[in-house]
N, C-alpha and C positions, 0 to 999 in steps of 0.2 A: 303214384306217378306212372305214367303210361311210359312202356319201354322204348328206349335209346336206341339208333343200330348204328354202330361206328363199322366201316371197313378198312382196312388195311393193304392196298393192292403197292405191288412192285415186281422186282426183279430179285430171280436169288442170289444169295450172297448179300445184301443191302440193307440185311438189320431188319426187317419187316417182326419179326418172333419176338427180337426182343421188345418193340416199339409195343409190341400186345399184350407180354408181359407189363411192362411200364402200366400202359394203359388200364388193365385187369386188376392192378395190386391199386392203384390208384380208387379204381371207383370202389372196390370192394373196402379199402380202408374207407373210404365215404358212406360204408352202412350198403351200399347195394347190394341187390343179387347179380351175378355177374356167369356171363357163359362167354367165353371163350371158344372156336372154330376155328381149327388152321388147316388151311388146303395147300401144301405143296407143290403141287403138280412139278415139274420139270428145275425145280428148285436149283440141284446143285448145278444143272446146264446152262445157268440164267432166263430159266421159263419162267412165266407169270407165276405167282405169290398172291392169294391172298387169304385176309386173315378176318374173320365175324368178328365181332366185339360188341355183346347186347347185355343193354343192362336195365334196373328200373326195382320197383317196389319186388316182384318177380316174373322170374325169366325163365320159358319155358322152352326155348330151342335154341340151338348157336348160332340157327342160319337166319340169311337173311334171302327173303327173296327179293325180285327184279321190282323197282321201284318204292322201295323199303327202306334203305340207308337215308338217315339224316345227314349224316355226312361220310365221304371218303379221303381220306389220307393217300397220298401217293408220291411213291418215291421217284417216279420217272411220269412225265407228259401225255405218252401214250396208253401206258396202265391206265391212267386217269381216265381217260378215251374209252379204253376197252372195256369197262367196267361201268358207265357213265348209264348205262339202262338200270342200273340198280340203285340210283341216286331216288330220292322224292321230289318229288317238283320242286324249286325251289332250294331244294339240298346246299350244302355248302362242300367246295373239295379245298381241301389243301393239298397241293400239287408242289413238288421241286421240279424247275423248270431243267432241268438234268434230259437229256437223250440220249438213251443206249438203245444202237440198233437193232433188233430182232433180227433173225438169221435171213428172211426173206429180203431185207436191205440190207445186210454183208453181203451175200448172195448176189445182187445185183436183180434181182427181178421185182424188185418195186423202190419207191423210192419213202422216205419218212414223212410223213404228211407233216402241212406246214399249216400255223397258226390255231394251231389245237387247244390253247386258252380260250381263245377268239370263240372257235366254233362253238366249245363246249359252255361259252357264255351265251351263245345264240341260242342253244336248244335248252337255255332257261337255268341251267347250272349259275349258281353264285363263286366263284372260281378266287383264289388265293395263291396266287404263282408266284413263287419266290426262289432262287437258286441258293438253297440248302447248301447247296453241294462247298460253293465258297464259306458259307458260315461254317460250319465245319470244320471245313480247313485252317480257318481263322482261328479256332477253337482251339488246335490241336493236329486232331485228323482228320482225314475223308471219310475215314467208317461213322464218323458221329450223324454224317447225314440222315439218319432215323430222330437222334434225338434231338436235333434242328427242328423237324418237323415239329417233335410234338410238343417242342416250346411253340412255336406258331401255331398250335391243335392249341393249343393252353388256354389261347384270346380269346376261344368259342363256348370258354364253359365257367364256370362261378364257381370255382375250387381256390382254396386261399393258397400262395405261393410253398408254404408249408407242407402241404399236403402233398405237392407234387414233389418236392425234395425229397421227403419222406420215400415219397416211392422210386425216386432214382436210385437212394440209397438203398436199394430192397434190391434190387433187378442187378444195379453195376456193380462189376467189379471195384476193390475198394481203389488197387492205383490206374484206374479209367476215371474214377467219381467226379475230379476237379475238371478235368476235359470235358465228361459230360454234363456234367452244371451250365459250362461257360457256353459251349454248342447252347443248350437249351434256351437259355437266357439270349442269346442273340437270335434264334429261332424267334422268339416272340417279342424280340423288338419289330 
C-alpha cells in the first residue's frame, strides 16, 4: 500500500496530541507502519499545532511535505486555511467550523477572513465543516472537540466501528471513555 499522510493542524490547548495518539494506536492496531510528527510551535499560547500522521505498508519519515496530505483534520477554519498548500489536489479536510481569533484580530489590526470553507472549496479542496464544537458539548464537554472530529475523520476510512473503540479505550482516560464514545459517534453522524 502506497503511504497515507493525515495532518492534524489547530490551536493549542484543543486536543490535537491526543487526536494523533487516537489516530497512531488506531492504524498501527490495523497492522501498519506508522510515524507520527508533532510540531508544537507556540502551543501553550494558542499558536498553530500541527501534527504528521503517515502510514502505509512502510514509512519512512513523519513529515509530510507541501502538497502531500490526503487529508487534514482541523480544529479551527483558519488552521485549515493556513495549512491548505499541504493538502493534494483534491485532498479532503475535515474542518470544525469553530473561530478563534489569532492575536492579529484581538489586536485589532486585521479582521478574520470570511467564507473560508467557501474559498478553500474554490482552490479544489473537498472541505467537511461541521461545528464540532456543539457536538461535544452535546456529549459532555467542549474538550471532546478532538474526538468529534475524528468520529467524522471515521467516514473517510474502511476501519470497522471496533477498531476505533479499541483505540479510544487505549488513549482515554477510563472516567472520560463514555464522554468520548458519545462525542465520537455524533462526530460521524
Amino acid at each position: 500500500m502506497n503511504t497515507k499522510n493525515i495532518m492534524i493542524v489547530g490551536v493549542g490547548g484543543q486536543g490535537s496530541l491526543l487526536a494523533s495518539r487516537l489516530l497512531g494506536n488506531l492504524l498501527m492496531n490495523e497492522g501498519f507502519d506508522v510515524k507520527v510528527s508533532e510540531v508544537h510551535g507556540m502551543s501553550q499560547r494558542g499558536g498553530s499545532v500541527v501534527t504528521y500522521v503517515r502510514y502505509g505498508d512502510k514509512v519512512f519519515s513523519p513529515l509530510i511535505d507541501e502538497g502531500g496530505a490526503d487529508v487534514i483534520v482541523s480544529f479551527e477554519l483558519l488552521e485549515a486555511a493556513r495549512w491548505l498548500k499541504f493538502l493534494k489536489p483534491g485532498g479532503q479536510i475535515v474542518t470544525n467550523t469553530q473561530k478563534i481569533d489569532p492575536m492579529p484580530v484581538i489586536t485589532g489590526a486585521t479582521q478574520y477572513p470570511e467564507d473560508l470553507a467557501a474559498k478553500m472549496t474554490a482552490a479544489g479542496a473537498n472541505v467537511d465543516a461541521f461545528d464540532a464544537l456543539s457536538l461535544a458539548t452535546e456529549a459532555g464537554s467542549s474538550k471532546a472537540v478532538n474526538i468529534a472530529l475524528m468520529g467524522r475523520l471515521s467516514k473517510y476510512f474502511d476501519f470497522p466501528d471496533a477498531a476505533w473503540d479499541k483505540a479510544l479505550e487505549e488513549v482515554v482516560p477510563a472516567r472520560f471513555l463514555e464522554m468520548n464514545k458519545k462525542a465520537f459517534e455524533l462526530g460521524k453522524k
